[in-house]
Structures are given as C-alpha cells and as structure tokens.
RODO-2510 file (C-alpha; in nm, 4 decimals, decimal comma):
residues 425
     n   res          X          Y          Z
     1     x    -3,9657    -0,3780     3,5029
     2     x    -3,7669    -0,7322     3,3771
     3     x    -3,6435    -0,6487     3,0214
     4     x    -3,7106    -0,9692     2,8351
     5     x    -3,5420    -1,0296     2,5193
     6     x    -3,7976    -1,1249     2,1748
     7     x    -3,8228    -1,4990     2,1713
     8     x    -3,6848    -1,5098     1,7853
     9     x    -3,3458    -1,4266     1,9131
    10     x    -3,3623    -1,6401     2,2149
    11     x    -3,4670    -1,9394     1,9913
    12     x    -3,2289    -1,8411     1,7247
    13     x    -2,9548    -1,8628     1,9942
    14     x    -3,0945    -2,1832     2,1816
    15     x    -3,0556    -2,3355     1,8068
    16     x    -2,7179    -2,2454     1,7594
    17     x    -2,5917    -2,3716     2,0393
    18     x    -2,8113    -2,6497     2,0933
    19     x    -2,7122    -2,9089     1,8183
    20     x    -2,3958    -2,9621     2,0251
    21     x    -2,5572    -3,1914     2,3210
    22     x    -2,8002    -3,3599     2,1082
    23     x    -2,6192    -3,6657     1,9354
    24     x    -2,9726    -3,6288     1,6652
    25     x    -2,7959    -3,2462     1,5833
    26     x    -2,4260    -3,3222     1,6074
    27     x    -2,4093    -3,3155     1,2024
    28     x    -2,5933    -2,9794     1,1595
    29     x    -2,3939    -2,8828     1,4372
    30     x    -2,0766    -2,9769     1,2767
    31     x    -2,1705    -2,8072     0,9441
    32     x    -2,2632    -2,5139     1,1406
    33     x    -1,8930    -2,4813     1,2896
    34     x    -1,7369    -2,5246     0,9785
    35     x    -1,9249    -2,2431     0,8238
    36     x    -1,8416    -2,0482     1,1535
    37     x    -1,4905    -2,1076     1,1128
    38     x    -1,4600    -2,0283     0,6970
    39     x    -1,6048    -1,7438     0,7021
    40     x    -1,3508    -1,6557     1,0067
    41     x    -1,0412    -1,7970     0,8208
    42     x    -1,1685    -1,5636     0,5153
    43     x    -1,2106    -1,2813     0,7164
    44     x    -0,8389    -1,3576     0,8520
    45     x    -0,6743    -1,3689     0,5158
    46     x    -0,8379    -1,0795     0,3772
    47     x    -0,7359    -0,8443     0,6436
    48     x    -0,3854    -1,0166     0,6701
    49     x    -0,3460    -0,9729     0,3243
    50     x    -0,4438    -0,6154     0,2803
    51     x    -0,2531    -0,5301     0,6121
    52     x     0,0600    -0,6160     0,4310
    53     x    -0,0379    -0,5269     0,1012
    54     x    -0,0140    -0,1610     0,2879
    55     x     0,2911    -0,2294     0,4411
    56     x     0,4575    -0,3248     0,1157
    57     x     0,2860    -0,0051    -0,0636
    58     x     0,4038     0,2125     0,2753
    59     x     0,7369     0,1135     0,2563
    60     x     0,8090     0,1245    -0,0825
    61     x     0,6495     0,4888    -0,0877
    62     x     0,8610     0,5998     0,1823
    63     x     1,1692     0,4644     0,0211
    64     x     1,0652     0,6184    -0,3324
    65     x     1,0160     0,9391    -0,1320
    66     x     1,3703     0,9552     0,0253
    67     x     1,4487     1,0463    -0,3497
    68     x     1,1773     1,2139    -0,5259
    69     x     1,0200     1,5054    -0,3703
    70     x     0,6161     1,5657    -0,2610
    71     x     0,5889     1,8396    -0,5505
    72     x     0,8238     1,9366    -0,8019
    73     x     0,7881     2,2688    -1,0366
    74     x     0,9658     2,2315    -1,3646
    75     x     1,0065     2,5060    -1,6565
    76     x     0,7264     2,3893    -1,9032
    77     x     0,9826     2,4396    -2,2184
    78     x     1,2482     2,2209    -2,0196
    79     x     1,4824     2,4811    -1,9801
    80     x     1,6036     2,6702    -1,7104
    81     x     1,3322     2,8500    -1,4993
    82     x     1,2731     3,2116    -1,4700
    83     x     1,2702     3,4581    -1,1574
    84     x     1,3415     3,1511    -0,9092
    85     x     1,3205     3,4250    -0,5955
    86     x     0,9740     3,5206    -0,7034
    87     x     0,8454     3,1909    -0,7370
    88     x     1,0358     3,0805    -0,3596
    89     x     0,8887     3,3441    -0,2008
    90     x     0,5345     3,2486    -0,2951
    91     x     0,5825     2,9062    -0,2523
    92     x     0,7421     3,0044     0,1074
    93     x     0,3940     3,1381     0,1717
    94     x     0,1579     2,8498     0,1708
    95     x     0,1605     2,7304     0,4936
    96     x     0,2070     2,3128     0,3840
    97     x     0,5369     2,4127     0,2401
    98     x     0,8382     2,2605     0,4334
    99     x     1,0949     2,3337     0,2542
   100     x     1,1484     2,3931    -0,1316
   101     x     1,5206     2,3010    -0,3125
   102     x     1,6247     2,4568    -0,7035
   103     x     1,7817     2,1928    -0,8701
   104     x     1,8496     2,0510    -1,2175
   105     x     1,7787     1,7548    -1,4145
   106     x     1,9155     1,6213    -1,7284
   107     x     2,0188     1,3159    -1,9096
   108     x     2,3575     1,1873    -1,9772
   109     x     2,5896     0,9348    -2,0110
   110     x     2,8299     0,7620    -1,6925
   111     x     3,1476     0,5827    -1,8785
   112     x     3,4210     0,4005    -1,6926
   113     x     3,6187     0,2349    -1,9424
   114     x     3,4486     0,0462    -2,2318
   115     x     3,1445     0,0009    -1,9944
   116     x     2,8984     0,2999    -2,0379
   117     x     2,5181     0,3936    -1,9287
   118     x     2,2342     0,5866    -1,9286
   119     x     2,1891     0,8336    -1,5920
   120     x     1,9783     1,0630    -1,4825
   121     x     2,1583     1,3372    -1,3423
   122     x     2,0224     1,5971    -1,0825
   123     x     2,2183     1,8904    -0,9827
   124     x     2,1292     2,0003    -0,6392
   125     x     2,2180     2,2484    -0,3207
   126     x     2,3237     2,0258    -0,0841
   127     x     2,2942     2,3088     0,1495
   128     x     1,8915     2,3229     0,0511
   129     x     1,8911     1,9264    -0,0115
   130     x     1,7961     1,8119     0,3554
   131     x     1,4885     2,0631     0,3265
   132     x     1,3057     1,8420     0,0789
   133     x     1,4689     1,5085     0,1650
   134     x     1,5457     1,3111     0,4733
   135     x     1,9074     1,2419     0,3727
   136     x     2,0105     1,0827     0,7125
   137     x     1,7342     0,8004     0,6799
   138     x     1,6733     0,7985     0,3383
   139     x     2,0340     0,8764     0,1365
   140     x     2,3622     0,8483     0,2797
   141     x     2,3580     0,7081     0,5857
   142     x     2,2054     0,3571     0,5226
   143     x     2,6018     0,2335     0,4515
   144     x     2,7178     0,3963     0,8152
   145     x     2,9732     0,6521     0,7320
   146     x     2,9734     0,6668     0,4218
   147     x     2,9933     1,0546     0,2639
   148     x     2,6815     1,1301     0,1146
   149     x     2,5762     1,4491    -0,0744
   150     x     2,7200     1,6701     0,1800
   151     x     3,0437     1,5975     0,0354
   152     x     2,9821     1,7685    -0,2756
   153     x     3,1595     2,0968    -0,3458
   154     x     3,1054     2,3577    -0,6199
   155     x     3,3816     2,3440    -0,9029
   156     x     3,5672     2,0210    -0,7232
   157     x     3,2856     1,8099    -1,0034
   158     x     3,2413     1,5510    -0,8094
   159     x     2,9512     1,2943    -0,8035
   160     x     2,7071     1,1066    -0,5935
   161     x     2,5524     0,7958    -0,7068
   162     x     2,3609     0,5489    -0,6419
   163     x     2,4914     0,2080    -0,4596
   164     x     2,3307    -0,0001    -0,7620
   165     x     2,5118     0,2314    -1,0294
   166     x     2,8326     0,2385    -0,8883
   167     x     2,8209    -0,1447    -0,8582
   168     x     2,7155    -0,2011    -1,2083
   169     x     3,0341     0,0148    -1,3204
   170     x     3,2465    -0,1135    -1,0473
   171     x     3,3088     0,2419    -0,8675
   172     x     3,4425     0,3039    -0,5679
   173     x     3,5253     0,6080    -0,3300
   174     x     3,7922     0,8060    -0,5445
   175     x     3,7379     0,6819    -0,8653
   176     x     3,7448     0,9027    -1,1580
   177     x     3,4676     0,8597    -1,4406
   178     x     3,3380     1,0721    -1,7259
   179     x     3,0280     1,2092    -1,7553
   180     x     2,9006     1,2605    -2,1655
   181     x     2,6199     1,5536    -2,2153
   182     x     2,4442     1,5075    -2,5103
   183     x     2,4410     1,9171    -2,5740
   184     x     2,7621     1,8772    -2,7612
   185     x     3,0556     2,1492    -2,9063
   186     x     3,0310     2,2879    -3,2683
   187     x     3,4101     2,1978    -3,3764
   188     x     3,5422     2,1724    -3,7721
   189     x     3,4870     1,7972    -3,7483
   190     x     3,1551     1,8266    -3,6486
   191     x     2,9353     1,8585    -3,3614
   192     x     3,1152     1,6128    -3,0661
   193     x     2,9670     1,5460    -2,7091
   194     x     3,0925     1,7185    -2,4104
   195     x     3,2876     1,4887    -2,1918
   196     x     3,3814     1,5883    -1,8284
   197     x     3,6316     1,3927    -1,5899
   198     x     3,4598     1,3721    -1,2206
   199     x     3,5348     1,1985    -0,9332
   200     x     3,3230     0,9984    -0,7367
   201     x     3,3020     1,1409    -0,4010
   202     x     2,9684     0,9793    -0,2683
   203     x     2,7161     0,7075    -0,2599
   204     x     2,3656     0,6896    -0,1876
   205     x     2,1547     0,4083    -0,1337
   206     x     1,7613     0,4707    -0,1021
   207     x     1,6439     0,1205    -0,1226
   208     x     1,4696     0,1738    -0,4586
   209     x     1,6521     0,0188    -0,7387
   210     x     1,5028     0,2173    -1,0086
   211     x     1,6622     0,5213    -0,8658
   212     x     2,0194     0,3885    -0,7145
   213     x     2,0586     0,2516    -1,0526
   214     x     2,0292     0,5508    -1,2475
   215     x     2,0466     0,8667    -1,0557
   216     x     2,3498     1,0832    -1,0322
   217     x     2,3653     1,3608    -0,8021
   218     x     2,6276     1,6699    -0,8512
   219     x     2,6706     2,0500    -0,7395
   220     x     2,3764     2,2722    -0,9010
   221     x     2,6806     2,5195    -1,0216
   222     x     2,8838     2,2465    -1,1993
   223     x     2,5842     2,0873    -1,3608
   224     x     2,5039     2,4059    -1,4713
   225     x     2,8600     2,4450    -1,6172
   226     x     2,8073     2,1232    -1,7465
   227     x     2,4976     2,1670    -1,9009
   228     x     2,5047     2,4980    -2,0214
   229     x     2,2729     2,6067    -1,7991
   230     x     2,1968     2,9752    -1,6471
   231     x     1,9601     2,8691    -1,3966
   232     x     1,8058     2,5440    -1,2132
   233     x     1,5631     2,3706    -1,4509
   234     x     1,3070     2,2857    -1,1233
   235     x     1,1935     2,3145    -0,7376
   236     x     1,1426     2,0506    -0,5064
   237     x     0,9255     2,1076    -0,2168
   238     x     0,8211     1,9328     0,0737
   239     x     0,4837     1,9494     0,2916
   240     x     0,3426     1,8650     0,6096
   241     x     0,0958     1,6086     0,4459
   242     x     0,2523     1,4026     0,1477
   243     x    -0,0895     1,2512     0,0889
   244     x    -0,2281     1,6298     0,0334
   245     x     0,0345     1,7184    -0,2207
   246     x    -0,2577     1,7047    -0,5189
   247     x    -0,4376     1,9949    -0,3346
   248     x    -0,1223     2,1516    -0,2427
   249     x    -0,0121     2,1214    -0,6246
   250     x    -0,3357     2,2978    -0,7123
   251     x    -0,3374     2,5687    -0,4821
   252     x     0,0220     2,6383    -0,5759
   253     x    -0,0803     2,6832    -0,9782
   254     x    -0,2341     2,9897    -0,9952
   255     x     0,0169     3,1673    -0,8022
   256     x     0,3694     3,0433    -0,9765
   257     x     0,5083     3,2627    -1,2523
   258     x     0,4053     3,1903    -1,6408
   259     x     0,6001     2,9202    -1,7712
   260     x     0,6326     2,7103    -1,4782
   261     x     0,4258     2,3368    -1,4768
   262     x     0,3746     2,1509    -1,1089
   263     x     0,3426     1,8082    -1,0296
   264     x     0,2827     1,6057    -0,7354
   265     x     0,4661     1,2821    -0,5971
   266     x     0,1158     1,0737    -0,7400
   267     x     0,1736     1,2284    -1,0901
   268     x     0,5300     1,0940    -1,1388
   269     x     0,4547     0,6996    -1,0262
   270     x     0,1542     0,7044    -1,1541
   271     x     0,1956     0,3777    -1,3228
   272     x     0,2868     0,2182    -1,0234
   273     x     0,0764     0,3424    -0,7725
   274     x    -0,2432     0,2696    -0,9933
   275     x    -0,0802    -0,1159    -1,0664
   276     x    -0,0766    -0,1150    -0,6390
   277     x    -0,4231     0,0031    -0,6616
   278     x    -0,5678    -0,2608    -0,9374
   279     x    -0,3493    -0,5397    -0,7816
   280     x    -0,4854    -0,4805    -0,4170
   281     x    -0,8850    -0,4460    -0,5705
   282     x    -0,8100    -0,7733    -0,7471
   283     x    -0,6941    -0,9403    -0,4078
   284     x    -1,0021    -0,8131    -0,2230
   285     x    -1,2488    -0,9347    -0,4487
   286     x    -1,0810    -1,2821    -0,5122
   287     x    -1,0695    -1,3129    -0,1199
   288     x    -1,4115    -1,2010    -0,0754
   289     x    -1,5245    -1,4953    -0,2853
   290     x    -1,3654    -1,7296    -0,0004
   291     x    -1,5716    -1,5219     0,2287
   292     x    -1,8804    -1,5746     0,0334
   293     x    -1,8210    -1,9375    -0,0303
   294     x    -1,7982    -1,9892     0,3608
   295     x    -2,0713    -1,7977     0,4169
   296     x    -2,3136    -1,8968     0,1765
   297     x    -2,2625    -2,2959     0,3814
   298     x    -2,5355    -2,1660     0,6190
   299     x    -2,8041    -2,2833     0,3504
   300     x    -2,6988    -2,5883     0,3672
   301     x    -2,6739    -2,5490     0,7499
   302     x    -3,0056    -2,3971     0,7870
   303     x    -3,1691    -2,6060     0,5740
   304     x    -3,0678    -2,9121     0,7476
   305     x    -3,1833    -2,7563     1,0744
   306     x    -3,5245    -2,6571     0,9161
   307     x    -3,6030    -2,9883     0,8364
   308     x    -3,4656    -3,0911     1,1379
   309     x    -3,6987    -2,8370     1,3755
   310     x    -4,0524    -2,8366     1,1612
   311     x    -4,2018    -3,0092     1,4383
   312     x    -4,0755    -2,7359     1,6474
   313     x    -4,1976    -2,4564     1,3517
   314     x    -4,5522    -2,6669     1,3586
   315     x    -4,6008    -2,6143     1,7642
   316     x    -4,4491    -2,2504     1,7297
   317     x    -4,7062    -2,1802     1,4699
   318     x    -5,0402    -2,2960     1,6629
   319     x    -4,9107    -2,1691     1,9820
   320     x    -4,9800    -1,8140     1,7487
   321     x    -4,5908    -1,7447     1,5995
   322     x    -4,6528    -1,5897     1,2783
   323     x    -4,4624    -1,6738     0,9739
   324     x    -4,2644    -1,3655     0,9907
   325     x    -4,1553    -1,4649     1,3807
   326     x    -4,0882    -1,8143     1,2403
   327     x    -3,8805    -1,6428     0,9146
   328     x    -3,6948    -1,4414     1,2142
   329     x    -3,5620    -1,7169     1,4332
   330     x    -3,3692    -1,8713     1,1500
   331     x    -3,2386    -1,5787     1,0410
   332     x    -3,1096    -1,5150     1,3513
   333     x    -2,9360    -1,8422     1,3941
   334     x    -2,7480    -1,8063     1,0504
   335     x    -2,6948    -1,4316     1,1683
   336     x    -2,5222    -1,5324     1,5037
   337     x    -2,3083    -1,7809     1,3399
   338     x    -2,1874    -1,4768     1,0626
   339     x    -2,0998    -1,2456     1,3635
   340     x    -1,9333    -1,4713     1,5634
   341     x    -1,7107    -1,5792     1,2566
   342     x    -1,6421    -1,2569     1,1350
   343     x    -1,5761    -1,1714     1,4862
   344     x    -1,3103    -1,4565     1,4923
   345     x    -1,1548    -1,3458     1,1823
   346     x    -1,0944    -1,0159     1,3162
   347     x    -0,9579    -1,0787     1,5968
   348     x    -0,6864    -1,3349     1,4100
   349     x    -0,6373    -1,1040     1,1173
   350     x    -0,5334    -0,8277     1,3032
   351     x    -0,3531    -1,0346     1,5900
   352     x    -0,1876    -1,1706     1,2820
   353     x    -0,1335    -0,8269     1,1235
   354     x     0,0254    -0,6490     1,3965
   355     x     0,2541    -0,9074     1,5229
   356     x     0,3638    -1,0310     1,1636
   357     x     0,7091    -0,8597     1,2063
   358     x     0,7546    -1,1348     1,5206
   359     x     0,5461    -1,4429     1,3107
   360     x     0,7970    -1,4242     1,0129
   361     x     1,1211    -1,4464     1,1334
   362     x     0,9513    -1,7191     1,3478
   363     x     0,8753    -1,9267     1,0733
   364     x     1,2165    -1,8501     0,9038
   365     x     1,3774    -2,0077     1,1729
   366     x     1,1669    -2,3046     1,2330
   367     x     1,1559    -2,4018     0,8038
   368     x     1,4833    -2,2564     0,7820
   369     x     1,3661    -2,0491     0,4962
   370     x     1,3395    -1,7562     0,3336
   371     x     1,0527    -1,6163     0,2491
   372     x     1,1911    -1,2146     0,1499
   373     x     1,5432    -1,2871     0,0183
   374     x     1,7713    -0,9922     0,0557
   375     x     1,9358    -1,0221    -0,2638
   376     x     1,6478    -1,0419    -0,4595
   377     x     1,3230    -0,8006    -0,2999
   378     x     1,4011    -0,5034    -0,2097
   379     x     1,2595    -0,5620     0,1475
   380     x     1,3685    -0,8272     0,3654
   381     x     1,1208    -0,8252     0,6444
   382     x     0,7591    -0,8575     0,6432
   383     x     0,5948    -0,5225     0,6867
   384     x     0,2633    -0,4896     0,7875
   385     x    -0,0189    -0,1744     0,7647
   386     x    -0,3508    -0,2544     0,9054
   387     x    -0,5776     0,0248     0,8348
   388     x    -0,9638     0,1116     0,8972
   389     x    -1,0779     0,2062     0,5684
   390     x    -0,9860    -0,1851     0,4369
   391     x    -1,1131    -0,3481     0,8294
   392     x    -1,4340    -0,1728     0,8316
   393     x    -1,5502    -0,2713     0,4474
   394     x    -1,4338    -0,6567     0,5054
   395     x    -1,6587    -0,7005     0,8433
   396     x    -1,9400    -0,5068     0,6523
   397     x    -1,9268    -0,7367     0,3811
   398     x    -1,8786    -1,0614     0,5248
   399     x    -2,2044    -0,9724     0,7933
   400     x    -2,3949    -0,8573     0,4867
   401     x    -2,2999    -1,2303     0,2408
   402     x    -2,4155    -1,4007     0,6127
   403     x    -2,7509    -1,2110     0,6551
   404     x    -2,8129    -1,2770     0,2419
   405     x    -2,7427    -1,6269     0,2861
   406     x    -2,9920    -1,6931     0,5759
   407     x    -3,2992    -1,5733     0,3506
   408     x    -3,4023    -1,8574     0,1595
   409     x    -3,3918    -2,1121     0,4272
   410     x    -3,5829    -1,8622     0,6781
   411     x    -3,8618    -1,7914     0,4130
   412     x    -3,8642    -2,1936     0,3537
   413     x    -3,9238    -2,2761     0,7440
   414     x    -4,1932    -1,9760     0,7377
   415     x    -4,3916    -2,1556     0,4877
   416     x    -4,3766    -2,5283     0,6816
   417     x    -4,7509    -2,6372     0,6930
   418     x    -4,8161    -2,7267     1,0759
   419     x    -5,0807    -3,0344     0,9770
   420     x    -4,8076    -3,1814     0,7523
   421     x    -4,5585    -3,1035     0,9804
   422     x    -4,7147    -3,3055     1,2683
   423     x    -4,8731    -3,5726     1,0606
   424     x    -4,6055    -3,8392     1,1649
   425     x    -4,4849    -3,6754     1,4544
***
C-alpha cells in the first residue's frame, strides 16, 4: 500500500517553494525568505548569547570557587566552634563529602608604611587546604613557581595574599608587613590594637578580584595566637556535586552539634548569582522579541500569498476542500517557513557557540582589536557554555510565535467566497 501524504501539506509545501520560479510570486517569495532568515538570525543570537552568558557565569563560578568552599559551617555566635572532631566525623559520613578543612576567619588591618587596608584574613591547615580547594589550578600556581600556601609554617607568621593586595601595597616575596587585630590589649593608656610583624611568604592569584584584593591567608595556629582564639571559628567542605551543595547543606543540619550554622556556596554570592540570573532572563526576553518580530512577518507573507492564491482557494473549495483543509494549507506554509528558520538558527547558534573560542581571536586579528582586554575583565578569552535547558526553550518558542502567527491569515483564506473569488478570473 503507497503511503500518500494529506494534500494540505503537499500544497503548503508546493507554496513555499513555488513563488521562486514564478516572476508573478518573486515578491511574496522574497518576503517569505526574509522572514525565513530573521527568525533564523534571532534564533542565532539568542542561543549565542546565552551560550556565553554560561560561559561567563561558568568561569567566573569556577574561579570564585578556587577560593570559597561548596559549604562552610561557622559557630553561630562567631566565635570559635565547639567539639570540631565530633562534628568531622559526622560530616566524614555523608557520602557527598570530599573533604572538609577547620579554619578561621577574621577581620583586620594589612599596613606597609603609611599605606594601610582592610583584609579579610583566613587562617587555614595547609595540610587540610588542598581537600576543599584545588590549589594547583586555582591558587598558587597560576604565576608558575611561585610558593603558594604550602609555604606557610606554624609560628614562622608568615602570610599569603592575594596578587591584587600585594600590588596595591607594593609587596613582594620577603617583605615584612604588620598585621592590626582589632581585639586590642587593656594597657594604662588605654585599650591599643594588637600589631604583629609577618612576612610575606606567598601569593595567590584566583582570578577573582574581590578576593585577591582582600584575602589574607596564614597558619590556623598563628591566627589563633593572633586572634585570641582556642579553636577554628569554621569548616570548609567540599562535595562531589557543587550544584547539590543546598541539599547537602540541609542534610548536614540536623546532624552538626548545637551552635553550629551551615551555608552553601549559593548562600554567600547570593547577590551575584541572582544579578546573573535577572541579567540573563532580561537578555532572553529582549531577544525573543527579535524572534517574534521576524516571525510575526509571515502575516504579511501569508497574506500576500492569500490574495495571491484565492483563485486557487475558489477551485480547491468546489472541487470539495473544506474550509478547515483550506485554513490547513496556509498554516502549513507559514509553519514550514518557522521550522526551517529556526532550524537555521540552530544550526548557526551552536556552530557559532562551540567554535567561539576559534571565531574571537579570529576577529581580533583581522580588526586588530580587543574585544576582552586583559587589564581590564577579568577574562581575556571568549568562553562559551551551550546548554539544553536554554536550546530546547528557544526552538520551542520561536516554532510556537511561527505557528501563532500563521492563524489569522489561514482563517482569512478559509473564509474566501469561491463566486467572488472567480468573478474576474
């Protein structure tokens, strides 16, 4: 038995195509490619654009995450934390856990002369360091050789810091500079700060300037000297999955001693991650506009080609087509010419996407420009992160704005009168 396809489709395709070797159809058929080919350059940017919107939000993650750690667990009074064995050897247990690193955090000041500034200062294991953090990729070893945390020893107080920090002060490998705690001495004259001579023995440089600007890193044991402290103040812990550390976090509550408060990576950018979020939403809908500008041309396309075929619609009609077969054949016309542009964006969007990393530098060269300036973003190439969840909702979209768009002018050719249609035919 001959499978024969329904004779809507086959017309709706024979229109389509047809207005090209007519000379009477060459306008509708030029509108008709030029709504073909927005809705495919729409289709293009948006997943170009959300590709490296991912990229961007990727990298930058991973960079943040070469300092901060999946989960942290802090003492909810912001003191020193109690029975730190117990509360390892539960967190040990959960089978996500990686690896889990006491350290402590405070607030003091770096001075090197008259110039002076705010750090953040994290006392850490550097033994128990490379179980939370990637320190080979993420830390030290983005400046070759240079001596990372591993060259911090306990009572030598000497300091790591960050490439941007040690810049802004003018530090180098060797210097000494003086730390300030705010937890000052009781003396006659008053209460005075405690000032410490260290030694800078270390830099880092994790690509994120909020952190290589500001963070200092030094021995748990001398911070704790430093500090006054009896005990680390937190735990960082890694997992298998960084993008289940919210589940992890709340598995993990019930079970940690009383006084201790958990927090995922999410929790501690959440400011940036949700501007990411907004900023990307914005971008899809303002680009979906493009897409629905293109693809809202096929009324003008179909109605043109309505008007063009109702002596066509007229014979259809008393050959027995009913006005629901008519309705059909223009629909599919306008349909074909969605899919085969949002079929052509695709394929450019993501030929685009995952060969941006070669387009770029390409362009560079050939404007001699540009266009991520080391010296200014913190990224100098082009990344690029195509993903399913943003492909899938852009096709779906720009095939649904297509199919909307073909309505009117369908229901309009379904209601052509054959008498008047053939009157001056």
């Amino acid at each position: 038995m001959k499978f024969e396809w329904p004779y809507e489709l086959v017309l709706g395709w024979r229109y389509t195509r047809a207005g090209r070797a007519t000379r009477r159809n060459g306008f509708i058929s030029f509108i008709s490619g030029v709504s073909m080919l927005g809705i495919g350059l729409g289709v293009a940017a948006l997943v170009i654009v959300l590709s490296v919107m991912n990229g961007f939000q990727k990298e930058v993650r991973d960079r943040m995450l070469s300092v901060v750690s999946h989960i942290e667990i802090v003492s909810a009074d912001g003191g020193a934390l109690d029975d730190v064995k117990g509360a390892l050897q539960k967190i040990h247990m959960h089978p996500q856990v990686l690896g889990a690193a006491p350290f402590i955090s405070a607030q003091a000041l770096l001075a090197r002369g008259e110039d002076m500034k705010g750090v953040l200062v994290r006392g850490i294991d550097p033994d128990l360091e490379p179980s939370v953090v990637d320190l080979s990729t993420g830390l030290s070893r983005k400046n070759g050789n240079m001596p990372g945390v591993e060259a911090l020893r306990p009572g030598q107080f000497g300091v790591v810091l960050g490439i941007d920090l040690a810049r802004q002060l003018g530090l180098r490998l060797g210097d000494p500079v003086t730390l300030i705690a705010p937890n000052g001495q009781v003396t006659p004259a008053g209460v005075l700060p405690r000032l410490k001579q260290m030694q800078v023995v270390g830099l880092f440089n994790s690509g994120h300037y909020e952190y290589d600007a500001a963070l200092v890193m030094l021995h748990a044991e001398d911070a704790g000297k430093i500090f006054r402290l009896e005990g680390p103040t937190g735990i960082r812990l890694k997992i298998k999955d960084l993008h289940e550390a919210r589940s992890v976090a709340r598995e993990l509550a019930p079970i940690l001693p009383a006084g201790m408060a958990i927090r995922d990576w999410t929790q501690q950018n959440r400011t940036w991650f949700a501007a990411v979020q907004v900023e990307k939403r914005m971008m899809f809908i303002i680009l979906t506009l493009i897409v629905a500008v293109a693809a809202f041309n096929l009324v003008s396309t179909l109605v043109m080609s309505v008007t063009d075929k109702r002596a066509d619609i007229a014979i259809l009609r008393t050959l027995g087509a009913s006005p629901r077969s008519i309705m059909g054949v223009f629909m599919m016309q306008g349909a074909m010419v969605g899919v085969m542009g949002t079929l052509g964006g695709l394929f450019l969007g993501l030929l685009i996407a995952f060969n941006i990393d070669v387009i770029v530098p390409a362009l560079e060269t050939l404007f001699r420009a540009s266009f991520l300036p080391k010296d200014i973003y913190l990224i100098s190439s082009m990344p690029s992160d195509p993903q399913m969840s943003d492909i899938l909702p852009v096709a779906i979209i720009s095939l649904l704005l297509s199919f909307v768009a073909t309505l009117y002018p369908s229901w309009r050719a379904s209601q052509v009168n054959p008498a008047e249609a053939l009157r001056y035919e």
